[in-house]
DOLUM-194803 format. One record per residue: residue number from 1; residue in one letter; x, y, z of N, C-alpha, C, CB in turn. Coordinates in Angstrom, 1 decimal, always signed. Glycine has a CB too. Example, Ala and Ser with C-alpha at 12.3 -4.5 7.8 and 13.67 -1.06 7.14 Angstrom:
<nodes>
{node 1, "a", {+13.2, -5.7, +7.8}, {+12.3, -4.5, +7.8}, {+13.2, -3.3, +7.8}, {+11.3, -4.5, +9.0}}
{node 2, "s", {+12.8, -2.2, +7.1}, {+13.7, -1.1, +7.1}, {+12.9, +0.0, +7.9}, {+14.1, -0.6, +5.7}}
</nodes>
This chain:
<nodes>
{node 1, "x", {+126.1, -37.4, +140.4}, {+125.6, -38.3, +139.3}, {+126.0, -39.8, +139.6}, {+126.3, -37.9, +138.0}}
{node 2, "x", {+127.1, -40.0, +140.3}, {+127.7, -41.3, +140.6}, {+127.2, -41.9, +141.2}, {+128.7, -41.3, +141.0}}
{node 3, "x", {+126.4, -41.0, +142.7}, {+125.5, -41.4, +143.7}, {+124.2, -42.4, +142.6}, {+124.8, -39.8, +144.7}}
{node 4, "x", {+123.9, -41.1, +142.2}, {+122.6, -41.5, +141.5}, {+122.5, -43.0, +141.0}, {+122.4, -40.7, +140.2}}
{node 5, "x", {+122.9, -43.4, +139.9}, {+123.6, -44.7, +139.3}, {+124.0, -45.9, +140.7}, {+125.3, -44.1, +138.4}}
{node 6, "x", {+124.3, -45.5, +141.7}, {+124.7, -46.6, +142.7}, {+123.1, -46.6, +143.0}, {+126.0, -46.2, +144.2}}
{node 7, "x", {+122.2, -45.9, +143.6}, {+120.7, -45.8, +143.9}, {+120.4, -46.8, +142.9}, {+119.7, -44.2, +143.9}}
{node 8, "x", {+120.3, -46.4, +141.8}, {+119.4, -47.1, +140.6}, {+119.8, -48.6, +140.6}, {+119.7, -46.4, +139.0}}
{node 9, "x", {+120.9, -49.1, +140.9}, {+121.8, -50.5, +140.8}, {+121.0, -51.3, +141.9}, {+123.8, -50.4, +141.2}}
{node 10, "x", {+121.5, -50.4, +142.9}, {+120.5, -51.1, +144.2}, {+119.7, -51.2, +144.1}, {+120.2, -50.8, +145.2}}
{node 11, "x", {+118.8, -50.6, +143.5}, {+117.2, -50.2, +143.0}, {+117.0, -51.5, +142.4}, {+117.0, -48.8, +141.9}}
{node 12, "x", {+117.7, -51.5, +141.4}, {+117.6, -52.7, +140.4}, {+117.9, -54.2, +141.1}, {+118.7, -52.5, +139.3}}
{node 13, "x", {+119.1, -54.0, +141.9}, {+119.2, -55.4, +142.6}, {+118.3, -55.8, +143.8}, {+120.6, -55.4, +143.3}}
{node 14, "x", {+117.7, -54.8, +144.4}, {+116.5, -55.1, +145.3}, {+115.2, -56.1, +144.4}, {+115.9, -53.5, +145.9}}
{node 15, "x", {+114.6, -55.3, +143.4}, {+113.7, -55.1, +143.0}, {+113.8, -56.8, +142.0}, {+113.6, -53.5, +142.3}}
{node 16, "x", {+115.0, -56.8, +141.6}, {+115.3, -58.2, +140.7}, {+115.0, -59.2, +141.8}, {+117.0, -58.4, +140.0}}
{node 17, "x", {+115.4, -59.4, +143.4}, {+115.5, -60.1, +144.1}, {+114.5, -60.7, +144.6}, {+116.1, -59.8, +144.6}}
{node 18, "x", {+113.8, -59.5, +144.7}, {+112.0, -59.5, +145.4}, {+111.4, -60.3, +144.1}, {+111.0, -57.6, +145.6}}
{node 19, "x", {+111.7, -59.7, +142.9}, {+111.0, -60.7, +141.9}, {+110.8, -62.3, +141.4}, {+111.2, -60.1, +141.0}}
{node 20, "x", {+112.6, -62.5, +141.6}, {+112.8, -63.7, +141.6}, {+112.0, -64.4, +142.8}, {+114.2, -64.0, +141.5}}
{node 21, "x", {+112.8, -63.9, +144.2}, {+111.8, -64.6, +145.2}, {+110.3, -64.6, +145.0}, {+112.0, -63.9, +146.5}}
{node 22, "x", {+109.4, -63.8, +144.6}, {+108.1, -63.8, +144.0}, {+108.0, -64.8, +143.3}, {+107.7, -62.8, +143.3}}
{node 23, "x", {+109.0, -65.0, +142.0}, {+108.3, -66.2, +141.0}, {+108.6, -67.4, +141.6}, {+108.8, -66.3, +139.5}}
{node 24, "x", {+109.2, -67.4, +142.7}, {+109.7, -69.1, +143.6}, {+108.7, -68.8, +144.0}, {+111.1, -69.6, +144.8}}
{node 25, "x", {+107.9, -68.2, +144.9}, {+106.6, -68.5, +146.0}, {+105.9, -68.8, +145.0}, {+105.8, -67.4, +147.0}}
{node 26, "x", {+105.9, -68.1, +143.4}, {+104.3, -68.7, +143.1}, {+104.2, -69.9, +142.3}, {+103.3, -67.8, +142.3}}
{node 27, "x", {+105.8, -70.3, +141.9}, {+106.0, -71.5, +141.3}, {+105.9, -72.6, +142.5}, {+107.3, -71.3, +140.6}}
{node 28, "x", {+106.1, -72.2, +143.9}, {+105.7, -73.2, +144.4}, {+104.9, -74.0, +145.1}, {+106.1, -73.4, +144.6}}
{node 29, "x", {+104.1, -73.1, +144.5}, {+102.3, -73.5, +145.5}, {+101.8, -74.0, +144.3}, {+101.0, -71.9, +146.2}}
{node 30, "x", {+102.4, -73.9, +143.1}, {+101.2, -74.5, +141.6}, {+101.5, -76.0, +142.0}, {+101.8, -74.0, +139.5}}
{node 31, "x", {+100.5, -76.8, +142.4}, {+100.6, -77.9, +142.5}, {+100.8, -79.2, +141.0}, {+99.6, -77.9, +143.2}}
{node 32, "x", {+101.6, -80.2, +141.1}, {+101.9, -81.0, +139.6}, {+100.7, -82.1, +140.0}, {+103.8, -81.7, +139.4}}
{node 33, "x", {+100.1, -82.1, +139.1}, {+99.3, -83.4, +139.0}, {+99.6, -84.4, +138.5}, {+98.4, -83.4, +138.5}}
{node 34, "x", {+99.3, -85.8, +139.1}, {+99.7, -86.6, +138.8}, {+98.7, -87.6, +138.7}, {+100.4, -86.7, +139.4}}
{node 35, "x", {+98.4, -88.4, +137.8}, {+97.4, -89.0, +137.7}, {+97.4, -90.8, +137.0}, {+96.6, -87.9, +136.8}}
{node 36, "x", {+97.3, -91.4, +137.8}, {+97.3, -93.4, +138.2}, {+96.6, -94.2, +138.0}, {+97.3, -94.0, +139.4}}
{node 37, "x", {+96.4, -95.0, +137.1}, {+95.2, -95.9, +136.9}, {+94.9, -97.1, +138.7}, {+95.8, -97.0, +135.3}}
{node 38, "x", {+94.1, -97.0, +138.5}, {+93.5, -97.9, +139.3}, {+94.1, -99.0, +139.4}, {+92.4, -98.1, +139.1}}
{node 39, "x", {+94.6, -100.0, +140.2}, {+95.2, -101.1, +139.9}, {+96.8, -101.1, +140.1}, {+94.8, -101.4, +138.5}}
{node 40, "x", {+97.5, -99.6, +139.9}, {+98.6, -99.8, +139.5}, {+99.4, -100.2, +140.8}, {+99.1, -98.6, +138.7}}
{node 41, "x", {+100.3, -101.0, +140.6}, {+101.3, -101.0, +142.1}, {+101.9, -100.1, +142.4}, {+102.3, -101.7, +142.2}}
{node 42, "x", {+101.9, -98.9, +141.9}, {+102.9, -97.6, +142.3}, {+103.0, -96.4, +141.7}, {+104.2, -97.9, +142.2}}
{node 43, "x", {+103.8, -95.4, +142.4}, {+102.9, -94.2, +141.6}, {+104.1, -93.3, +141.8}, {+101.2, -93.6, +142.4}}
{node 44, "x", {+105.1, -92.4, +141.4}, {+106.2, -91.7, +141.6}, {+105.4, -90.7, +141.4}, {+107.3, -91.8, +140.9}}
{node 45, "x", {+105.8, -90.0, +142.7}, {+105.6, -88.3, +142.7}, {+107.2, -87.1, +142.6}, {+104.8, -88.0, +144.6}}
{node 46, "x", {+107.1, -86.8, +142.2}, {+107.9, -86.1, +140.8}, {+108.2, -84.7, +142.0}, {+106.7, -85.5, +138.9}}
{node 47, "x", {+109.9, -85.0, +142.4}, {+110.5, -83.3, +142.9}, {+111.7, -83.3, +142.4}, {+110.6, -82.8, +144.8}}
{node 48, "x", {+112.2, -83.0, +141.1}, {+113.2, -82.5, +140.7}, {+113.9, -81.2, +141.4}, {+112.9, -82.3, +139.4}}
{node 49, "x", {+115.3, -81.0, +141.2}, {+116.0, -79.8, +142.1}, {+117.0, -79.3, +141.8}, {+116.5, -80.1, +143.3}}
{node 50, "x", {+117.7, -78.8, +142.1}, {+119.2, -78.3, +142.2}, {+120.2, -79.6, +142.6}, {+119.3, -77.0, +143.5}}
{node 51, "x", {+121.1, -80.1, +142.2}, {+122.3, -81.6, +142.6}, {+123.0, -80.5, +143.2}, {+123.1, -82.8, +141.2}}
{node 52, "x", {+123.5, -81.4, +143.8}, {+125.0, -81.5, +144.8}, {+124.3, -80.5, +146.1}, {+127.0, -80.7, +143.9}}
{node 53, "x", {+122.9, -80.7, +146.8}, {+122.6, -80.2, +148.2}, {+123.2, -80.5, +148.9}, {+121.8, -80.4, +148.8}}
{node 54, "x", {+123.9, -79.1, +149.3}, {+125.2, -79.5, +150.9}, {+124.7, -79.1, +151.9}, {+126.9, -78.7, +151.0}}
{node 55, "x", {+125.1, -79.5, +152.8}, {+125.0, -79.3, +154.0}, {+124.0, -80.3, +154.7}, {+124.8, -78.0, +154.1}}
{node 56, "x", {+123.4, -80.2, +156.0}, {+122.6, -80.9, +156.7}, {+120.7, -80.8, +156.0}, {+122.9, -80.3, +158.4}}
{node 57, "x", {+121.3, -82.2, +155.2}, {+119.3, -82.1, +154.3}, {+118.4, -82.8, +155.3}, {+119.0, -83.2, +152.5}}
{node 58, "x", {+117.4, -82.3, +155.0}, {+115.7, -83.4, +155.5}, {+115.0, -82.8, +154.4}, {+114.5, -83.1, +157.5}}
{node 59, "x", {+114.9, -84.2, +154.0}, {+113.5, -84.2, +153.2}, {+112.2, -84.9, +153.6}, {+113.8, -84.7, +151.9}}
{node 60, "x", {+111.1, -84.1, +153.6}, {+109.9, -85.0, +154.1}, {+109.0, -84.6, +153.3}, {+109.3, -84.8, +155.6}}
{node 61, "x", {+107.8, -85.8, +152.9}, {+107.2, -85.9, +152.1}, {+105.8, -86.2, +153.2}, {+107.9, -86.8, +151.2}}
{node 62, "x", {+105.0, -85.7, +152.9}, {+103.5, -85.4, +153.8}, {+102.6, -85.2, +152.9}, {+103.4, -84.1, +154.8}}
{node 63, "x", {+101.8, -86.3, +153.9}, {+99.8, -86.1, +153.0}, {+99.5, -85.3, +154.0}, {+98.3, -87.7, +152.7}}
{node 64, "x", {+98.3, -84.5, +153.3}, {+97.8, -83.6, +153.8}, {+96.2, -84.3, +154.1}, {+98.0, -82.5, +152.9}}
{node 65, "x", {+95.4, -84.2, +155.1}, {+93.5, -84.2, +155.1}, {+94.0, -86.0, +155.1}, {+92.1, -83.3, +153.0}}
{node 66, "x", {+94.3, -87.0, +155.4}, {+94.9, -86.6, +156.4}, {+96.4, -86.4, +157.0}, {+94.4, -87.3, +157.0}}
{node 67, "x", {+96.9, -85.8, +157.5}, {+97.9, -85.5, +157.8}, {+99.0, -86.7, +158.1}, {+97.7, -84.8, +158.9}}
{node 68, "x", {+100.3, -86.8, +157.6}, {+100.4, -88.3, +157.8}, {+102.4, -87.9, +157.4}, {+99.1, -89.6, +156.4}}
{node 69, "x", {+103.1, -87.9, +157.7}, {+104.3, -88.4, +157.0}, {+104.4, -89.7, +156.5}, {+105.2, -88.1, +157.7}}
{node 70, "x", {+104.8, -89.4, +155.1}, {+105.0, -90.6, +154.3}, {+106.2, -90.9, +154.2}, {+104.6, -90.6, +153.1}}
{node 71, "x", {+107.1, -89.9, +154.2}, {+108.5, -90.5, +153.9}, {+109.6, -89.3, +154.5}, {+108.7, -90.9, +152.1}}
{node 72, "x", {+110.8, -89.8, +155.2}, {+111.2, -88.8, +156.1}, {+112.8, -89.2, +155.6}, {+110.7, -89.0, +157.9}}
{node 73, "x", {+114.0, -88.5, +155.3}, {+115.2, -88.8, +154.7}, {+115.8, -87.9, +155.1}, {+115.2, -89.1, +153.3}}
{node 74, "x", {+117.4, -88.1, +156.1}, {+118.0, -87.3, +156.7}, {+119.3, -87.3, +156.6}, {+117.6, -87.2, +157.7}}
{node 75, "x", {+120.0, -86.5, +155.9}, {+121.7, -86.7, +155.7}, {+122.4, -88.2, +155.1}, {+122.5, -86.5, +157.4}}
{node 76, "x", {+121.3, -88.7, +154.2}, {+122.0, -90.1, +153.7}, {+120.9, -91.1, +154.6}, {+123.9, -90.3, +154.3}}
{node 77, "x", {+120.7, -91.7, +155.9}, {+119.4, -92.7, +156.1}, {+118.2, -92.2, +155.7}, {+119.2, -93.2, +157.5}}
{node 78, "x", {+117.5, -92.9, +155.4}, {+116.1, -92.5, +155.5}, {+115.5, -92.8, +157.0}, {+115.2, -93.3, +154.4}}
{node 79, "x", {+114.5, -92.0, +157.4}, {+114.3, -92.1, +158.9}, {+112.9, -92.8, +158.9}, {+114.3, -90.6, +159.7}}
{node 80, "x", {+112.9, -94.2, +158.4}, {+111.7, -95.4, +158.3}, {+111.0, -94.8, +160.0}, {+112.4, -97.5, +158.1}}
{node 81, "x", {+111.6, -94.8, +161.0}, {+110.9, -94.9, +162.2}, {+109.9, -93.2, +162.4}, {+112.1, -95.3, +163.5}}
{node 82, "x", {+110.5, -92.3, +161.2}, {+109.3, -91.1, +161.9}, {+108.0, -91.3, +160.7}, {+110.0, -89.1, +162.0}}
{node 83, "x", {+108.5, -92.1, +159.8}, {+106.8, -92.2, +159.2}, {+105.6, -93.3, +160.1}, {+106.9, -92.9, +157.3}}
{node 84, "x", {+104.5, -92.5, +159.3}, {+103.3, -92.8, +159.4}, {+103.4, -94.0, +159.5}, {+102.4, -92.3, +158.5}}
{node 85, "x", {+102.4, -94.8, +160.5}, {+102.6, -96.4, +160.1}, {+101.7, -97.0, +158.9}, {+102.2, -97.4, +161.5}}
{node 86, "x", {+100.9, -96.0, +158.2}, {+100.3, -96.5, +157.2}, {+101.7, -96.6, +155.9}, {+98.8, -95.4, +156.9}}
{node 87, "x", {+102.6, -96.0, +155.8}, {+103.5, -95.8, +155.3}, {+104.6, -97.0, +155.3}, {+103.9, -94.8, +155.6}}
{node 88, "x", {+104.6, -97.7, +156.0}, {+106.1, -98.6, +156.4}, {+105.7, -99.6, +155.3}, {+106.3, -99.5, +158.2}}
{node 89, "x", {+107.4, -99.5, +154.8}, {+107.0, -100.5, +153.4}, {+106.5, -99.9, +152.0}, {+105.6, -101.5, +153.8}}
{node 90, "x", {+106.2, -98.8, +152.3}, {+105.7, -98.1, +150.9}, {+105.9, -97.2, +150.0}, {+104.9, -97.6, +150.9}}
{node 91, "x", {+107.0, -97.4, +150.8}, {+107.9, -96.1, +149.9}, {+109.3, -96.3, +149.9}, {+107.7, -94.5, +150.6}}
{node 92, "x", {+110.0, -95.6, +148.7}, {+111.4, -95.6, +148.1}, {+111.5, -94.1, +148.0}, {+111.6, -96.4, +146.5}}
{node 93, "x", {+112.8, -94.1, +148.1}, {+113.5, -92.9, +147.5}, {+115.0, -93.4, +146.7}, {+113.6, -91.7, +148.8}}
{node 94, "x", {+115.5, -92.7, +145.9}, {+116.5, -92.9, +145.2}, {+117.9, -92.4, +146.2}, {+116.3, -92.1, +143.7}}
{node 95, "x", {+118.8, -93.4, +146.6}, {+119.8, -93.5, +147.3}, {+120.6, -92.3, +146.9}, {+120.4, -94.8, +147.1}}
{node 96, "x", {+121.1, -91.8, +146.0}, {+121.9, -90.4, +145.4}, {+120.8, -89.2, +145.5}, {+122.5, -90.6, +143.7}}
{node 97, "x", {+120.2, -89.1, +145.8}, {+118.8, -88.0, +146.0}, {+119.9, -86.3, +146.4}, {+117.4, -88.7, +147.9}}
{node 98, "x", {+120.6, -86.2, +147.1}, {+121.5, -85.3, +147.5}, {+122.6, -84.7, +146.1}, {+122.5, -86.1, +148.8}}
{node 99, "x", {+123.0, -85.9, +145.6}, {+123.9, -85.7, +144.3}, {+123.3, -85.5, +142.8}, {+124.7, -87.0, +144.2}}
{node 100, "x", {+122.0, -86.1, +143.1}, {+121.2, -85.8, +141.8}, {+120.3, -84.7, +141.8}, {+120.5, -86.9, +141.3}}
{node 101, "x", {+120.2, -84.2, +143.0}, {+118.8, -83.2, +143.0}, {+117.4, -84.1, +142.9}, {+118.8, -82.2, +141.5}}
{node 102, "x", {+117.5, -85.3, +143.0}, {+116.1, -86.3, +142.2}, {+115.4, -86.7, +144.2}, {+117.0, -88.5, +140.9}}
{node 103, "x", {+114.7, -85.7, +144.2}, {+113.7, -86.0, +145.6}, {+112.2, -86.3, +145.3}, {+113.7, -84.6, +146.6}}
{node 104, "x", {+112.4, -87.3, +144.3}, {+111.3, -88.3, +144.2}, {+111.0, -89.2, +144.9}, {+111.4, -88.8, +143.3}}
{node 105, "x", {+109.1, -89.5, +145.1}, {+109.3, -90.4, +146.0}, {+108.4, -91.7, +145.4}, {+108.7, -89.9, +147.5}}
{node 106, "x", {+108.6, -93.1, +145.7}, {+107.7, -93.9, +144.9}, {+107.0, -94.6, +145.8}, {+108.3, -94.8, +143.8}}
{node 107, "x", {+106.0, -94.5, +145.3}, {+104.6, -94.6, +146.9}, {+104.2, -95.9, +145.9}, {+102.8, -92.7, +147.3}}
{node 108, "x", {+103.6, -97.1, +146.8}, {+102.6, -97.8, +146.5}, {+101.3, -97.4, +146.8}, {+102.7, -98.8, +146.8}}
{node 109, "x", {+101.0, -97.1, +146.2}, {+98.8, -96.7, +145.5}, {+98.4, -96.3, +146.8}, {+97.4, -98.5, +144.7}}
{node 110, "x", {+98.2, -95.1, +146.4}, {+97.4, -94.1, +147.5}, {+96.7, -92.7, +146.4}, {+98.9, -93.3, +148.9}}
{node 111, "x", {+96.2, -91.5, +147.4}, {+95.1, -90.6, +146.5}, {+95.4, -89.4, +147.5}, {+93.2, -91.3, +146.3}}
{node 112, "x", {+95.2, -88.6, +147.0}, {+95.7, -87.2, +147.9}, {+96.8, -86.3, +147.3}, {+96.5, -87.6, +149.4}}
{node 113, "x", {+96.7, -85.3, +148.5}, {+97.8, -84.2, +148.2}, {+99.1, -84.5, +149.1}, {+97.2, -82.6, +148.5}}
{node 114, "x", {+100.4, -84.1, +148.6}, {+101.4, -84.3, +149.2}, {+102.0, -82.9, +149.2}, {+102.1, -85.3, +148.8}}
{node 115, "x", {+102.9, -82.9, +150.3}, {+103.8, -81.7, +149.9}, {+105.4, -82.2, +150.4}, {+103.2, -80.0, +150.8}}
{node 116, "x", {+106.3, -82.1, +149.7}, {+107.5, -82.2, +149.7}, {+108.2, -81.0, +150.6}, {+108.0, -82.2, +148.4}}
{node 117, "x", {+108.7, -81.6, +151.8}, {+109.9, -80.2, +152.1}, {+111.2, -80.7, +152.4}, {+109.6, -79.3, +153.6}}
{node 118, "x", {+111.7, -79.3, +152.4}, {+113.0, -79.4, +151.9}, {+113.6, -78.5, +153.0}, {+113.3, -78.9, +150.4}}
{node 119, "x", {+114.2, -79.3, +154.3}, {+115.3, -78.4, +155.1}, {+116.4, -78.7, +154.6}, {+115.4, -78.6, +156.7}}
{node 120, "x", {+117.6, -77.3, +155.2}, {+119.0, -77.3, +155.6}, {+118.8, -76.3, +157.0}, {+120.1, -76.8, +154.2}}
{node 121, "x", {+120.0, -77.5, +157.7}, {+120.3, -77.0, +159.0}, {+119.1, -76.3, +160.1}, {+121.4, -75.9, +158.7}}
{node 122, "x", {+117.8, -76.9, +159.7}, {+116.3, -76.6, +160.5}, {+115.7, -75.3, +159.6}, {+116.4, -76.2, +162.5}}
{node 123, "x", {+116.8, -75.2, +158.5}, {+115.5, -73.7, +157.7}, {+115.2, -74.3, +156.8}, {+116.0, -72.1, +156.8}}
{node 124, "x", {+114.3, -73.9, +156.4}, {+113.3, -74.7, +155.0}, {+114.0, -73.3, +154.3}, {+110.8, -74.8, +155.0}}
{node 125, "x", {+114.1, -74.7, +153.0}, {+114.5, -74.0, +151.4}, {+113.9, -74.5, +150.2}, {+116.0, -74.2, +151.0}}
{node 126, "x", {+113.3, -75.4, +150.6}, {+112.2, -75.7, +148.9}, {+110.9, -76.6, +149.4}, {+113.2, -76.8, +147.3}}
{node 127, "x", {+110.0, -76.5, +148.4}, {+108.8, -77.5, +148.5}, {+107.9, -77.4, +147.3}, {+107.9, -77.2, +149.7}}
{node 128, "x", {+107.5, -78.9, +147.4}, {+106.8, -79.3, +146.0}, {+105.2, -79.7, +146.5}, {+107.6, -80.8, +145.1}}
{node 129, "x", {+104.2, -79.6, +145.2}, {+103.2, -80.3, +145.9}, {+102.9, -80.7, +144.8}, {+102.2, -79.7, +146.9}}
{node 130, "x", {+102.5, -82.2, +145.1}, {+101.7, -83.3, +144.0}, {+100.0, -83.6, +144.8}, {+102.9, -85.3, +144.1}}
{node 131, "x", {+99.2, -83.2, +143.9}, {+98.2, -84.1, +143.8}, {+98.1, -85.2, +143.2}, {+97.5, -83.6, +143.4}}
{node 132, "x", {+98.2, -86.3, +144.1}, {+97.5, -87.6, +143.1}, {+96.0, -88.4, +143.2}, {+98.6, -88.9, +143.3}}
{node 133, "x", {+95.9, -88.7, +141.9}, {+94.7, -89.0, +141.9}, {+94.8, -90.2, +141.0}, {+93.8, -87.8, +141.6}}
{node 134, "x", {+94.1, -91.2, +141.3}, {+94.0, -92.6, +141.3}, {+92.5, -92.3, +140.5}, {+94.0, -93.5, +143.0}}
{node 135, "x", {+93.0, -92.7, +138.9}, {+91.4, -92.8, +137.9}, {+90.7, -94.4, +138.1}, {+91.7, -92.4, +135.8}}
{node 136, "x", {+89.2, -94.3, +138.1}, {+88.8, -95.3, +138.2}, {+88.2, -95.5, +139.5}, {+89.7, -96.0, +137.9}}
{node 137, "x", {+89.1, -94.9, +140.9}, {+88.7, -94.9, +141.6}, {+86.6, -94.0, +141.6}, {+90.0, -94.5, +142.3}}
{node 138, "x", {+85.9, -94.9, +142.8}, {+84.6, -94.0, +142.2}, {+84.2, -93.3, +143.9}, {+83.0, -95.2, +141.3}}
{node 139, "x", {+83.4, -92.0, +143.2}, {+83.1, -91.4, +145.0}, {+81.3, -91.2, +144.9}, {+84.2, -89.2, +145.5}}
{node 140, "x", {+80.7, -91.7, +145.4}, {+79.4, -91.6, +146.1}, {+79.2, -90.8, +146.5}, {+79.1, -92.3, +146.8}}
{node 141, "x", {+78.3, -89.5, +145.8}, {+77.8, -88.2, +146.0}, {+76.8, -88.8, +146.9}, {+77.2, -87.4, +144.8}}
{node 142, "x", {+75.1, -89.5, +146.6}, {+74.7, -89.7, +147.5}, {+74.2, -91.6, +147.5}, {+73.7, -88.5, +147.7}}
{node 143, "x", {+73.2, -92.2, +148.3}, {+73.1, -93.4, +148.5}, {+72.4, -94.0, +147.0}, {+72.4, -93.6, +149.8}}
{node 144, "x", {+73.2, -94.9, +146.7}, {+72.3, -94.8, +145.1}, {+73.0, -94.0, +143.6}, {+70.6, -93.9, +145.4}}
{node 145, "x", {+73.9, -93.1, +144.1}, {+74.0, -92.2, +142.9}, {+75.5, -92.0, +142.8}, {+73.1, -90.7, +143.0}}
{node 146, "x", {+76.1, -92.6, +142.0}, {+77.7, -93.0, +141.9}, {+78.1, -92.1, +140.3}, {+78.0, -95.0, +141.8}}
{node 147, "x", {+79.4, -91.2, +140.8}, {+80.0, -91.2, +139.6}, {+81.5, -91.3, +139.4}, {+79.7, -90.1, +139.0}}
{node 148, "x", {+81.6, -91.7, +138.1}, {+83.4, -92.2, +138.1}, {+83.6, -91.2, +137.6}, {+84.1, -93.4, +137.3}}
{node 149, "x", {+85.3, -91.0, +138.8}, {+86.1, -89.6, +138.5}, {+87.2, -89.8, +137.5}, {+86.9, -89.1, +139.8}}
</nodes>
């Protein structure tokens, strides 16, 4: 009987574990939208976390289509020389980012998808993704025929 009850625990601790890990994968592909008037000087893309990350962090922040690092931050410096050169100058991050959990980044005016990652010690352990989209901006279906998004 005793056996039994140890099976079922395990049972239970497996099965809880797989599930939590499940609701992290699908919580983190739902992308947060973010949405910027035209004009604005700046735009914060939003990765709240867990505070006090120990150990050896990188956080990188990447557009996607086109591919580009925007912002690259490693054990306390930020690493200005591995971003994109469309990037230099355009971005902040908050100096306590490690102590606060706050891996926010504040971009001057851009449009795209980003995705946040999150190493320790070269394993990835979290990631965010922001769509931003810049209203006002307009896209040209064909020559002559314009609509605002």
């Amino acid at each position: 009987m005793r056996s039994q009850a140890v099976l079922n625990f395990c049972h239970f601790l497996y099965t809880s574990e797989y599930l939590l890990l499940s609701m992290f994968a699908v919580l983190s592909v739902i992308p947060v939208k973010v949405e910027v008037e035209e004009g604005a000087e700046s735009v914060q893309l939003p990765f709240k976390t867990t505070k006090n990350l120990s150990g050896e962090i990188q956080v990188i922040w990447e557009r996607y289509e086109p591919f580009q690092k925007a912002h690259v931050f490693t054990n306390g410096p930020n690493q200005y020389e591995e971003q994109h050169e469309v990037y230099k100058g355009r971005t902040v991050m908050n100096k306590d980012l490690l102590e606060t959990g706050d891996l926010s980044v504040t971009l001057k005016q851009d449009s795209g998808e980003y995705k946040c990652l999150v190493w320790r010690k070269g394993t990835f352990i979290r990631k965010k993704t922001v769509l931003l989209k810049v209203k006002g901006w307009f896209v040209c279906l064909f020559a002559g025929l314009c609509d605002c998004v």
